[in-house]
LUMLUMBA-646306 format. One record per residue (C-alpha): x, y, z; residue number from 1. Coordinates in nm, 3 decimals, always signed. Example, Ala and Ser with C-alpha at 12.3 -4.5 7.8 and 13.67 -1.06 7.14 Angstrom:
2
+---------+---------+---------+-----+
:       X :       Y :       Z : pos :
+---------+---------+---------+-----+
:  +1.230 :  -0.450 :  +0.780 :   1 :
:  +1.367 :  -0.106 :  +0.714 :   2 :
+---------+---------+---------+-----+
END
This chain:
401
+---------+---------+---------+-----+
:       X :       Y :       Z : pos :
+---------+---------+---------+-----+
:  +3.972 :  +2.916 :  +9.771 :   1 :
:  +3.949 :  +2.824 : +10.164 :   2 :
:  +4.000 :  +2.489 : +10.298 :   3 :
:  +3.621 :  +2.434 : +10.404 :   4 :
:  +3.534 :  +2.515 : +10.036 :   5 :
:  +3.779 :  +2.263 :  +9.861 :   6 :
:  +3.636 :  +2.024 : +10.112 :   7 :
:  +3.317 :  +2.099 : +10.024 :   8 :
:  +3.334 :  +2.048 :  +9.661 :   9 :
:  +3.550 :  +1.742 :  +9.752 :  10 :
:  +3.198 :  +1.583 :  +9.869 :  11 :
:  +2.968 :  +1.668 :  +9.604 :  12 :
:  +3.216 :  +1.474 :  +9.385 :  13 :
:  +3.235 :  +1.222 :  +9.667 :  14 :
:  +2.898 :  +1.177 :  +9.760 :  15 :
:  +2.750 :  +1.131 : +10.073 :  16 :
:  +3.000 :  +1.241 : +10.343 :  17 :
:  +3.177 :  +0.910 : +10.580 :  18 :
:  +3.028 :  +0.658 : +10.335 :  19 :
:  +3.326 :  +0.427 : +10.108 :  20 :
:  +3.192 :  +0.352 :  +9.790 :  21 :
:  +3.262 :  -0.022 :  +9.790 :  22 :
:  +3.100 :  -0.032 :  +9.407 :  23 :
:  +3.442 :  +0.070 :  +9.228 :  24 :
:  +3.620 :  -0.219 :  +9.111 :  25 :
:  +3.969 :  -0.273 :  +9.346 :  26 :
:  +4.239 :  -0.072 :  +9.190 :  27 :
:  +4.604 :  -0.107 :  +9.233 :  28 :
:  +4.626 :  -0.438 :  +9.278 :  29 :
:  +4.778 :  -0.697 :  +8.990 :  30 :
:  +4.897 :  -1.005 :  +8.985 :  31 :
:  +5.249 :  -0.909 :  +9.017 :  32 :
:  +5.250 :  -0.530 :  +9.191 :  33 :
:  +5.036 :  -0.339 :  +9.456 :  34 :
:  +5.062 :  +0.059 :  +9.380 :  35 :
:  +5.072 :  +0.274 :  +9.693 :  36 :
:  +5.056 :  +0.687 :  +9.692 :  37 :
:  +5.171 :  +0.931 :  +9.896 :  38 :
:  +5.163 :  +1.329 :  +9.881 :  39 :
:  +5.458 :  +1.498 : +10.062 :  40 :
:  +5.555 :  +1.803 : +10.047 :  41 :
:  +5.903 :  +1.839 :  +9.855 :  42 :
:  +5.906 :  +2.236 :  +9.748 :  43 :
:  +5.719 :  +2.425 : +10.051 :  44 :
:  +5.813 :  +2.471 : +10.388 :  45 :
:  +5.822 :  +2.180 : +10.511 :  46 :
:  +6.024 :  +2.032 : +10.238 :  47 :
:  +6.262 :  +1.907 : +10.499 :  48 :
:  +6.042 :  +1.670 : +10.646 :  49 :
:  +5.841 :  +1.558 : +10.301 :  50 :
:  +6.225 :  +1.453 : +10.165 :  51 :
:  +6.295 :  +1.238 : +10.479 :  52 :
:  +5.954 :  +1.103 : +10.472 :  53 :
:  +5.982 :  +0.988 : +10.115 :  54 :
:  +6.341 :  +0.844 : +10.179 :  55 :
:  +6.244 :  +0.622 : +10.502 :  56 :
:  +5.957 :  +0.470 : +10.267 :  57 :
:  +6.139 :  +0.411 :  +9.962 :  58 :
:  +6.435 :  +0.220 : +10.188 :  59 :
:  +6.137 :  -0.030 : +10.339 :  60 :
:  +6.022 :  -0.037 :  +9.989 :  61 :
:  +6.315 :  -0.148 :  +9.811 :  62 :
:  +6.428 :  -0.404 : +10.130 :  63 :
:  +6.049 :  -0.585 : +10.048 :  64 :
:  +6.075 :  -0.612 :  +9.685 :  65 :
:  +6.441 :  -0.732 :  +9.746 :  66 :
:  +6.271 :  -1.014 :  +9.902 :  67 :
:  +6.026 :  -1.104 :  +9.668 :  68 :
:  +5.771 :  -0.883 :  +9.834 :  69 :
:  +5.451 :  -0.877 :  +9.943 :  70 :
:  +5.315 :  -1.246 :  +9.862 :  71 :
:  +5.507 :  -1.258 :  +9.533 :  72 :
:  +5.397 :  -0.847 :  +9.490 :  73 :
:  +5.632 :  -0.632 :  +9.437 :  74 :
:  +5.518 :  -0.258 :  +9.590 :  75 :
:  +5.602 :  +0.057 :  +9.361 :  76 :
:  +5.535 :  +0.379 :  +9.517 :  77 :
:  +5.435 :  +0.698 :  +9.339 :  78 :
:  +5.481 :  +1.013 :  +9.528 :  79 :
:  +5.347 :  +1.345 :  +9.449 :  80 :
:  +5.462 :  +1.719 :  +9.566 :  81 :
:  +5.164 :  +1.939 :  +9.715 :  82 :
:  +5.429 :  +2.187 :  +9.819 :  83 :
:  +5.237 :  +2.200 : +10.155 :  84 :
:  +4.907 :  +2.371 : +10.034 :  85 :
:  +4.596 :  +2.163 : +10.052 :  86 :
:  +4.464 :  +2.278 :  +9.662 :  87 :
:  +4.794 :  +2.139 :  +9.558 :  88 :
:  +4.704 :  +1.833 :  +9.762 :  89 :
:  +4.346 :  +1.789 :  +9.614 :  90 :
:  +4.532 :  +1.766 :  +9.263 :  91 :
:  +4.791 :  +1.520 :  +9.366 :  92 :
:  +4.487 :  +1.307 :  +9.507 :  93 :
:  +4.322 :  +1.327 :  +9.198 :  94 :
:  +4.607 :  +1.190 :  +8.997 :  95 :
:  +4.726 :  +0.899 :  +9.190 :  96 :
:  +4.331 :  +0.813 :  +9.279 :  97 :
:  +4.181 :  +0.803 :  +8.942 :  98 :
:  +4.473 :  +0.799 :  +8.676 :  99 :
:  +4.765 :  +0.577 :  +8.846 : 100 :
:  +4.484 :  +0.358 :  +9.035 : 101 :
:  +4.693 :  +0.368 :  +9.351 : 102 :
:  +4.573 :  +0.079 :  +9.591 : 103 :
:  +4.611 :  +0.280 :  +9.933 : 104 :
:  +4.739 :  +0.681 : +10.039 : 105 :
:  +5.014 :  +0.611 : +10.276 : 106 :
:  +5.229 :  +0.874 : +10.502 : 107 :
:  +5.058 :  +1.177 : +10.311 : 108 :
:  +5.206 :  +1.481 : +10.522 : 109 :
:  +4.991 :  +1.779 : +10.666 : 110 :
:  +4.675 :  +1.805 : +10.838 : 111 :
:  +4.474 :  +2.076 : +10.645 : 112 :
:  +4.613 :  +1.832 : +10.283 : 113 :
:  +4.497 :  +1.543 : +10.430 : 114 :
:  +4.139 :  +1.680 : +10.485 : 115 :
:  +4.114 :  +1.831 : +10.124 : 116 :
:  +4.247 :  +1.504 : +10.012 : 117 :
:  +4.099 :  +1.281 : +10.207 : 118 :
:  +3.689 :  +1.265 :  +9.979 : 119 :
:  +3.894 :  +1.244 :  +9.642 : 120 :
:  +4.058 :  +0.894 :  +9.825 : 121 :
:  +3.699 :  +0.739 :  +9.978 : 122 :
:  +3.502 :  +0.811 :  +9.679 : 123 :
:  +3.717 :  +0.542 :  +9.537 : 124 :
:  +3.758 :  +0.335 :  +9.813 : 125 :
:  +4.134 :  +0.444 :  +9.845 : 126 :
:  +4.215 :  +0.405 : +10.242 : 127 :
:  +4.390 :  +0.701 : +10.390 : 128 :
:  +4.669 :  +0.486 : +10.571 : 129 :
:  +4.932 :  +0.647 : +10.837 : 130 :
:  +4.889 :  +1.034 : +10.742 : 131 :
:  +5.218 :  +1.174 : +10.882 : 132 :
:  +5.015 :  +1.461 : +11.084 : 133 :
:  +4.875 :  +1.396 : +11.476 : 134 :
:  +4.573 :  +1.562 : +11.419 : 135 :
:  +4.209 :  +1.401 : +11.541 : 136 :
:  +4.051 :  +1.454 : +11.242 : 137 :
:  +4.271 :  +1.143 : +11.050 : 138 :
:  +4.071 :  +0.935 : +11.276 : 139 :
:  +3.769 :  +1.115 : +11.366 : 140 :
:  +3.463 :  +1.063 : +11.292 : 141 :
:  +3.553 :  +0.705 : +11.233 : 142 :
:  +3.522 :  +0.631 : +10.899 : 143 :
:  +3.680 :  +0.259 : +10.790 : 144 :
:  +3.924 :  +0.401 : +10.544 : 145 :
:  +4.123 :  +0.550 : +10.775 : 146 :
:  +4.414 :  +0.434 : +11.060 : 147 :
:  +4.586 :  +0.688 : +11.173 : 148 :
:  +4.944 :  +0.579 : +11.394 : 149 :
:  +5.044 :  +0.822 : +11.617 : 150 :
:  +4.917 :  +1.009 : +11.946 : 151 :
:  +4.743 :  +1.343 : +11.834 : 152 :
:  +4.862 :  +1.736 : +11.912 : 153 :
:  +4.567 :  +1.723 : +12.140 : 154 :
:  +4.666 :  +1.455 : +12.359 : 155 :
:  +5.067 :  +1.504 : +12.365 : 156 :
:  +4.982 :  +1.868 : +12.489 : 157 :
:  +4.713 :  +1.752 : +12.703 : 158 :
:  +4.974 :  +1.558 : +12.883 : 159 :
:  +5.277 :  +1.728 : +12.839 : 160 :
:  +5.157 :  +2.111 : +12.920 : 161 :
:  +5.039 :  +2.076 : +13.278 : 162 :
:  +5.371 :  +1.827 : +13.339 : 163 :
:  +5.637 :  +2.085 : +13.199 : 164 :
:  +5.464 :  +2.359 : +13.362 : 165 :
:  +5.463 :  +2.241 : +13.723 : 166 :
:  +5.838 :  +2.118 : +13.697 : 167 :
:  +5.946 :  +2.425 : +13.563 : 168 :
:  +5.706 :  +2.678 : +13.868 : 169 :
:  +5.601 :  +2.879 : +13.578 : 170 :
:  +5.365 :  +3.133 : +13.672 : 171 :
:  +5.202 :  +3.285 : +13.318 : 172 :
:  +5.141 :  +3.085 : +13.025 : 173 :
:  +5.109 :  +3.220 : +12.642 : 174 :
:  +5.053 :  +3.047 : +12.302 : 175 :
:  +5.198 :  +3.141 : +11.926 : 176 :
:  +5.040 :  +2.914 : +11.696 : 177 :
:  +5.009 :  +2.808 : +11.331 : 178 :
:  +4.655 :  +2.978 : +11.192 : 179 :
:  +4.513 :  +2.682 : +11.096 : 180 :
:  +4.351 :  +2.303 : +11.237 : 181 :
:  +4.740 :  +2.209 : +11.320 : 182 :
:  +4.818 :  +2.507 : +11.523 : 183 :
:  +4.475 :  +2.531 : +11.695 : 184 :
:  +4.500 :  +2.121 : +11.782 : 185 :
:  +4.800 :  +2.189 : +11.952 : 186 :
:  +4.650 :  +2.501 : +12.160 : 187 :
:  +4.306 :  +2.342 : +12.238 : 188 :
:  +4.491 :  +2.027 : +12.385 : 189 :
:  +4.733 :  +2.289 : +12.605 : 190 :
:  +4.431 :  +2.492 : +12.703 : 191 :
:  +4.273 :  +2.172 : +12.851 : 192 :
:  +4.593 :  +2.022 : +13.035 : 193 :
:  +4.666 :  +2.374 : +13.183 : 194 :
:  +4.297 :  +2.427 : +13.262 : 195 :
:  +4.356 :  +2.112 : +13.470 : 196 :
:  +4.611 :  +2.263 : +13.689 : 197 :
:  +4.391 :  +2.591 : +13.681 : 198 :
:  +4.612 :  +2.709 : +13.443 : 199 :
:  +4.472 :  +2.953 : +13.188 : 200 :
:  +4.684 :  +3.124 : +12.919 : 201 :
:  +4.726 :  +3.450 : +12.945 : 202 :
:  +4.851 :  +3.526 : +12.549 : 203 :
:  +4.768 :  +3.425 : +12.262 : 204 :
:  +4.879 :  +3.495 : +11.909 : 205 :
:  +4.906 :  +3.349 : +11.553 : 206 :
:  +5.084 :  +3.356 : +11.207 : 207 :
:  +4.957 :  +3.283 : +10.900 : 208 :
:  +5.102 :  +2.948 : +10.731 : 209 :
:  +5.433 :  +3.024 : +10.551 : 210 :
:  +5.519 :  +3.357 : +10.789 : 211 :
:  +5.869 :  +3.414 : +10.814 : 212 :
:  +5.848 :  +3.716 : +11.069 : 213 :
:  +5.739 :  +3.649 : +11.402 : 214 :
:  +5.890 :  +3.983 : +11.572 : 215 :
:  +5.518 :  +4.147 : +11.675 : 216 :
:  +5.408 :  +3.787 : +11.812 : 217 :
:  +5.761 :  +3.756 : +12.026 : 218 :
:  +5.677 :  +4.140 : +12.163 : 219 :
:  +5.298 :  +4.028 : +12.272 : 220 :
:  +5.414 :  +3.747 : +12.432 : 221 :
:  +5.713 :  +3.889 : +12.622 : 222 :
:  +5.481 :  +4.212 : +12.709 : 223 :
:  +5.266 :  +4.014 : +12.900 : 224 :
:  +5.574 :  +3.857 : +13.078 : 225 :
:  +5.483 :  +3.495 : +13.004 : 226 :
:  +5.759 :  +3.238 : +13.140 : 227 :
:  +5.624 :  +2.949 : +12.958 : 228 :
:  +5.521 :  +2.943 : +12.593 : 229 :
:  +5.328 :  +2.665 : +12.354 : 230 :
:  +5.473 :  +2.664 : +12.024 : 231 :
:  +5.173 :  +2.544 : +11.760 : 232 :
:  +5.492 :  +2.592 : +11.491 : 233 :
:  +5.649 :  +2.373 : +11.265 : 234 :
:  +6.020 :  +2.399 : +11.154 : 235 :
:  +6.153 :  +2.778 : +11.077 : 236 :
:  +5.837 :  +2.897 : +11.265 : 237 :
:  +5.996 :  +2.746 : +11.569 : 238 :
:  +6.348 :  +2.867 : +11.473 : 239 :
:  +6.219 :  +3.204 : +11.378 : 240 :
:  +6.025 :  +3.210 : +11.759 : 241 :
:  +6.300 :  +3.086 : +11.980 : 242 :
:  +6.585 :  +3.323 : +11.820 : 243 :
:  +6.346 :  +3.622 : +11.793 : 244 :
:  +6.329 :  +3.559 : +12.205 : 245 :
:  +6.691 :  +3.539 : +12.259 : 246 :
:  +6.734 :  +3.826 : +12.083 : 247 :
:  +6.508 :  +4.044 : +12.303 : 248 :
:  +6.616 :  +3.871 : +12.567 : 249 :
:  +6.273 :  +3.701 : +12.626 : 250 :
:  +6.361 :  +3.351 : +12.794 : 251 :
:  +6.085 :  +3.132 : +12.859 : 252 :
:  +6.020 :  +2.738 : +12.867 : 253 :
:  +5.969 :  +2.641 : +12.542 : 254 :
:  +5.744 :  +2.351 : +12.465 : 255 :
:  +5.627 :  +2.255 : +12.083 : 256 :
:  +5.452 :  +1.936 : +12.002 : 257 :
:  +5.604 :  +1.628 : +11.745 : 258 :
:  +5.575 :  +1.842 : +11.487 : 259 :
:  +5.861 :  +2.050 : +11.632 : 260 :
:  +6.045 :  +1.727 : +11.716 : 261 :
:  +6.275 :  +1.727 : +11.429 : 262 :
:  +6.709 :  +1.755 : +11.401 : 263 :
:  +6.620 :  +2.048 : +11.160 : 264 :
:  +6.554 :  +2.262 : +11.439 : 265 :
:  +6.884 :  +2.243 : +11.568 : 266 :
:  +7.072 :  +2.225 : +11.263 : 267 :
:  +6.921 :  +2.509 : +11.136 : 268 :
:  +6.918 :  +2.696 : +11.457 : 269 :
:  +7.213 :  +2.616 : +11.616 : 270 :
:  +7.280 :  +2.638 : +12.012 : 271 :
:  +7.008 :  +2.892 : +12.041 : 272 :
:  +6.788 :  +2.660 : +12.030 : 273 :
:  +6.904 :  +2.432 : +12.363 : 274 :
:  +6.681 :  +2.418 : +12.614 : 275 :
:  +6.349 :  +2.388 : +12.380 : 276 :
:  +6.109 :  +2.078 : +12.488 : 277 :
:  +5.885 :  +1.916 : +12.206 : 278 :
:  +5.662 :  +1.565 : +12.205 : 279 :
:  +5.730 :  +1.281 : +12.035 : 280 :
:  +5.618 :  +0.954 : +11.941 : 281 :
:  +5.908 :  +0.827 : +11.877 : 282 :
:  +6.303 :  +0.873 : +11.960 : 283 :
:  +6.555 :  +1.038 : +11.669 : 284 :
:  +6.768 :  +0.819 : +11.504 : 285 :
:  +7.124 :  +0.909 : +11.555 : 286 :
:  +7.389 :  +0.723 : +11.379 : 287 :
:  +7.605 :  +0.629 : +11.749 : 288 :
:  +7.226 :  +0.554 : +11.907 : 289 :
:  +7.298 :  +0.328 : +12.181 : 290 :
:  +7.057 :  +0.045 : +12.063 : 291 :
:  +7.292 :  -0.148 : +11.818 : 292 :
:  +6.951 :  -0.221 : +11.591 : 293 :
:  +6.885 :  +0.163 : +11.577 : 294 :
:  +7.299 :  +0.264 : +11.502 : 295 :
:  +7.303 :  -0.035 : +11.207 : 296 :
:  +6.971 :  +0.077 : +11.040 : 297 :
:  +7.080 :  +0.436 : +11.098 : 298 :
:  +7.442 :  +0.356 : +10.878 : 299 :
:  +7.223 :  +0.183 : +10.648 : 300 :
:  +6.998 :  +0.456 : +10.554 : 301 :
:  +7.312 :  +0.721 : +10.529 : 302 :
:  +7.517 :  +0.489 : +10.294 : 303 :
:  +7.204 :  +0.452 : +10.049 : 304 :
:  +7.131 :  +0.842 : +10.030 : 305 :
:  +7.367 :  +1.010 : +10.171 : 306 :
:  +7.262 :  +1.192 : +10.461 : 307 :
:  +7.188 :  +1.143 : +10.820 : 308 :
:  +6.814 :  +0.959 : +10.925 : 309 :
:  +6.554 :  +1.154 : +11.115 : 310 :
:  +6.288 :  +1.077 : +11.330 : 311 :
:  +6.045 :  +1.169 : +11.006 : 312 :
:  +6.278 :  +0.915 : +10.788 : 313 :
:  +6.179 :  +0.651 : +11.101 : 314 :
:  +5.803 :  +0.779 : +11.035 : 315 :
:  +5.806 :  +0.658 : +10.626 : 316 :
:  +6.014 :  +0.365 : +10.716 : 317 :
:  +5.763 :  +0.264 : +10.984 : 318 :
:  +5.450 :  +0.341 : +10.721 : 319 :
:  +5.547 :  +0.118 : +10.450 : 320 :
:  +5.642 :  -0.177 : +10.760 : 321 :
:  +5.299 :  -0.167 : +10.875 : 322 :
:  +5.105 :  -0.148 : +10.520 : 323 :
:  +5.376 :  -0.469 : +10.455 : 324 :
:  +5.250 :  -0.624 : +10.759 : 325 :
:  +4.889 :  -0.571 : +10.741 : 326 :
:  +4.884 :  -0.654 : +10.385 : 327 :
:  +5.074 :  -1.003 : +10.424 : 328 :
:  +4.812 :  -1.082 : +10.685 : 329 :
:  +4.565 :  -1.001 : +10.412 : 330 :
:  +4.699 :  -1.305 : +10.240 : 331 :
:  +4.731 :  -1.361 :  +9.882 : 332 :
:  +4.330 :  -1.204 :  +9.762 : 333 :
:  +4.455 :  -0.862 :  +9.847 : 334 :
:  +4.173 :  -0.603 :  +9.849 : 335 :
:  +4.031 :  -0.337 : +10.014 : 336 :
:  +3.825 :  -0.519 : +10.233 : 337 :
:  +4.081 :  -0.795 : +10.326 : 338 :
:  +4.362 :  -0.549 : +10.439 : 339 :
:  +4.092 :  -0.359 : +10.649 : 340 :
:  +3.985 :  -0.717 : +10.792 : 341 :
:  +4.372 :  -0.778 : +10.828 : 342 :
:  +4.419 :  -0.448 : +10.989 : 343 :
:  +4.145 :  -0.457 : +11.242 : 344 :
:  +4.333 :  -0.772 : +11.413 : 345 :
:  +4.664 :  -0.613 : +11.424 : 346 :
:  +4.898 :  -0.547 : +11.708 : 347 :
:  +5.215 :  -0.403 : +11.661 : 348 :
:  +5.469 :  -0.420 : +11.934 : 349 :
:  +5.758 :  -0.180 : +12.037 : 350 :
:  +5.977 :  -0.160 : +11.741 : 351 :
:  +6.364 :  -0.107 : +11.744 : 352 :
:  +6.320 :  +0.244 : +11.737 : 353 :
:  +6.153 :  +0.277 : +12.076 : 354 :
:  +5.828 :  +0.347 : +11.981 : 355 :
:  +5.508 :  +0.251 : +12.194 : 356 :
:  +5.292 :  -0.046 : +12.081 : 357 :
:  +4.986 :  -0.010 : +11.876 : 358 :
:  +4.666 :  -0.138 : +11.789 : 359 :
:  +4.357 :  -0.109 : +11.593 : 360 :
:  +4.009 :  -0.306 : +11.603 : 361 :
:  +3.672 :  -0.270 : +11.423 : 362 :
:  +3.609 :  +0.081 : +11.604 : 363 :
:  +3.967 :  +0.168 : +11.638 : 364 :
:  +4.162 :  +0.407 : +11.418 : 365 :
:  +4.413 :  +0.542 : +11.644 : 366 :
:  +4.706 :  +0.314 : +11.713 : 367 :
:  +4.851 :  +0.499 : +11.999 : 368 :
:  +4.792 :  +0.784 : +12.235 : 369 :
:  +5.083 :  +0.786 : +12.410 : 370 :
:  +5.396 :  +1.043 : +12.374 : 371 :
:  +5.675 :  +1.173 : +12.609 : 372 :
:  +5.908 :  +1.450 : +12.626 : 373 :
:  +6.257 :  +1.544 : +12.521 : 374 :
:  +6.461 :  +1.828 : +12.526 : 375 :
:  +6.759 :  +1.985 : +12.299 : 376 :
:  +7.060 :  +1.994 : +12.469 : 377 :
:  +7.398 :  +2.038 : +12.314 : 378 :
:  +7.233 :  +2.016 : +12.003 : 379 :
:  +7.080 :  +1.677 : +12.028 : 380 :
:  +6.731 :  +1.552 : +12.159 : 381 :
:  +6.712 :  +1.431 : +12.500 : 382 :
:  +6.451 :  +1.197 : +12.630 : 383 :
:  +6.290 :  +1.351 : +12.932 : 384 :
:  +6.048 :  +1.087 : +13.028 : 385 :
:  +5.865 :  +0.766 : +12.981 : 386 :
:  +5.588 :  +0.702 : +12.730 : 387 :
:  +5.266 :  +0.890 : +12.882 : 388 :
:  +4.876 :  +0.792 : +12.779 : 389 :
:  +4.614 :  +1.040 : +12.854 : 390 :
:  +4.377 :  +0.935 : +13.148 : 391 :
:  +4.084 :  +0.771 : +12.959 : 392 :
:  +3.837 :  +1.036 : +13.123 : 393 :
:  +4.046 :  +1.327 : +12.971 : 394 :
:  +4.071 :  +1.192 : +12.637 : 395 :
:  +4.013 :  +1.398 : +12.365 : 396 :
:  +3.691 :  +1.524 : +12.279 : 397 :
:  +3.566 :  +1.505 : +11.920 : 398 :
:  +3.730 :  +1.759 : +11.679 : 399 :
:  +3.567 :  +2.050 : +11.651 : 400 :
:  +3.475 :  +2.149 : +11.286 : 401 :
+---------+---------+---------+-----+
END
C-alpha cells in the first residue's frame, strides 16, 4: 500500500483532517507517571540513528526520575520499532495511542512515518512532539498538536547550496536523491537557493528507499560532468554515493543535508569520505569536545551504554529536556491543553551543545530555522560556519502535497 493511501485511511479513522479531538478523556497521565511514545527505527536502515536516538532519551529520562521527576511524575517511555517503513509506523502508532495510552509521541524518526502516523496520534489528542526528521510537513499546515525543533531540509539547502557553490566556483550542479518527501525536501530547497544564484541543476536522479547500488546514478551524474552534487541520502546511501565516485574517479563537492550529518558516515566509510559537507543543527558530540559541559556529558553517556554519543544521541537527549521543560511549566494539572499553553510561551536558549535558540507561540511550530555547515576532515566533523537563518522573504513555501 502507498504512503498517500495509509494516510488516507489514517483520516477516515481520524476524522476530519487538522482538527484534535479534544472529546477523549486525557490519557497518559496519573497521579504518579506521565507515559511518553516514540517510534524509531531499530531493525531498518537507519537503525544506527533510531539506537542513538532511543539512548540520548532514555539517559534524560532516567536523570529526571532520579530527581523525583516531573512535579512528583516519574516519565516511563515506551518505544516501538517501525523498522523505517511508514505501515510499520501506522501499527506502532496504533499501539502506544490506543492500548498503552501514551500522553505525547516524542522524537519519532522519519518523515514519510511521521505522516502515516501522525492521524492515528490527533484523533486522540496525542501531540506529535520533536519528530526527529526536518521536513515542513511536521509543522505545516499548522495544526496545534504539533512542534517540530529543528530547521527543515528545505531551508538548510536553501541556505547552504548557493553558499557552498560560490566558494567552491563550481560550474554544473546535479542531484541524487532519496525517492520519497525526504529526498525531494532536500532537492526542492537546493533548486531554490541555486535558482537564486541562477543556478539550475543540470542532473538529476533517484533511488528507491533501501537501495544499496547506486553505480547507474554515479555514471549519470559524472556523464554530465557535474562538479558539485546534492546528496538527498541518508547513511549507506551517502557512503554507497561518495565511494562509488572515488572509485570512478568522479570528484565533486559533496553537500548532504542533517540527515547526512552523522559519525556513521565516517566510521563506516572511512577516509573516503573527507571532504563531504552536510547541515546541521547542531554540533557532534565528541568525547575531548572542547566545551568542558559537552566532554563531561559526552563520558557520561559512554560509561552508561557503552559507546561513543552522536549528534542523534544529543537529538533524544534534547527531546525528552524540552517535553521536561514544557511540561514543568505546565504545572502540576498536566494535560493536553496545559502543556500546549506551557509550550506556546517557551523560549529555549543555546544549550551546552551549541545549538541555536528556539521558540514557539500560538502560530508557531517551528523552533528554529537556522543551520550551518561542517565538513569531514580527518575523519571528524568540522564546523564551517556560523548559525545561518533564511532571509524571511525566501522562506519556505508551503509543502507541496
Amino acid at each position: 500500500m502507498k504512503l498517500k493511501s495509509i494516510i488516507a485511511a489514517c483520516m477516515v479513522v481520524a476524522g476530519v483532517a487538522g482538527v484534535a479531538s479534544t472529546a477523549h478523556a486525557n490519557q497518559g497521565v496519573s497521579k504518579n507517571e506521565i507515559v511518553l511514545g516514540s517510534i524509531q527505527d531499530l531493525s531498518g536502515p537507519i537503525a544506527g540513528f533510531g539506537k542513538q536516538v532511543r539512548l540520548g532519551m532514555l539517559l534524560r529520562v532516567d536523570e529526571i526520575n532520579e530527581q523525583g521527576g516531573i512535579n512528583g511524575r516519574k516519565l516511563r517511555l515506551i518505544v516501538e520499532d517501525s523498522a523505517y517503513a511508514p505501515q510499520k509506523a501506522v501499527l506502532a502508532a496504533q499501539k502506544l495511542v490506543n492500548q498503552d495510552k501514551i500522553f505525547a509521541m516524542v522524537g519519532h524518526i522519519g518523515t514519510a512515518q511521521n505522516m502515516a502516523a501522525m492521524p492515528v496520534q490527533f484523533e486522540k489528542n496525542v501531540i506529535n512532539f520533536y519528530p526527529v526528521t526536518a521536513a515542513r510537513e511536521m509543522y505545516e499546515p499548522f495544526h496545534r498538536l504539533k512542534y517540530s525543533f529543528a530547521a527543515t531540509y528545505y531551508d538548510q539547502m536553501l541556505v547552504a547550496a548557493p553558499k557552498l557553490y560560490k566558494e567552491k566556483n563550481a560550474k554544473k550542479a546535479c542531484t541524487m536523491y532519496q525517492d520519497d518527501e525526504f529526498g525531494l525536501e532536500v532537492v526542492r530547497g537546493a533548486e531554490a537557493g541555486l535558482k537564486s544564484i541562477g543556478v539550475e541543476i543540470a542532473e538529476k536522479t533517484s533511488y528507491k528507499r533501501g537501495a544499496t547500488d547506486f553505480s547507474s546514478q554515479v555514471a549519470r551524474m559524472k556523464a554530465a560532468n557535474c562538479d558539485f552534487v546534492v546528496l538527498g541520502t541518508i547513511i549507506r546511501e551517502t557512503i554507497g554515493a561518495i565511494a562509488e565516485s572515488r572509485k570512478t574517479q568522479f570528484s565533486p563537492t559533496f553537500l548532504g543535508s542533517s540527515a547526512a550529518y552523522t559519525d556513521l558516515i565516517h566510521k563506516l566509510g572511512g577516509r573516503a569520505m573527507d571532504g563531504f559537507y552536510a547541515t546541521h543543527t547542531v554540533a557532534n558530540p565528541y568525547l575531548d569536545a572542547n566545551s568542558q559541559q559537552v566532554a563531561f556529558w559526552a563520558n557520561k553517556y559512554k560509561t552508561k551504554f557503552n559507546e561513543d554519543p552522536t549528534v542523534f544521541s544529543v537529538y533524544g537527549y534534547t527531546i525528552i529536556d524540552h517535553f521536561i521543560l514544557g511540561a514543568s511549566k505546565a504545572g502540576q494539572n498536566l494535560t493536553t491543553d496545559s502543556f500546549i499553553k506551557a509550550m506556546d510561551s517557551m523560549t529555549f536558549p543555546t544549550d551546552i551543545f551549541g545549538s541555536a535558540p528556539s521558540s514557539f507561540g500560538p502560530n508557531k511550530r517551528l523552533g528554529s530555522n537556522a543551520s550551518r555547515l561542517s565538513m569531514l576532515k580527518d575523519a571528524r566533523w568540522v564546523v564551517q560556519s556560523e548559525y545561518v537563518s533564511p532571509p524571511a522573504a525566501a522562506a519556505a513555501p508551503a509543502a507541496k502535497k
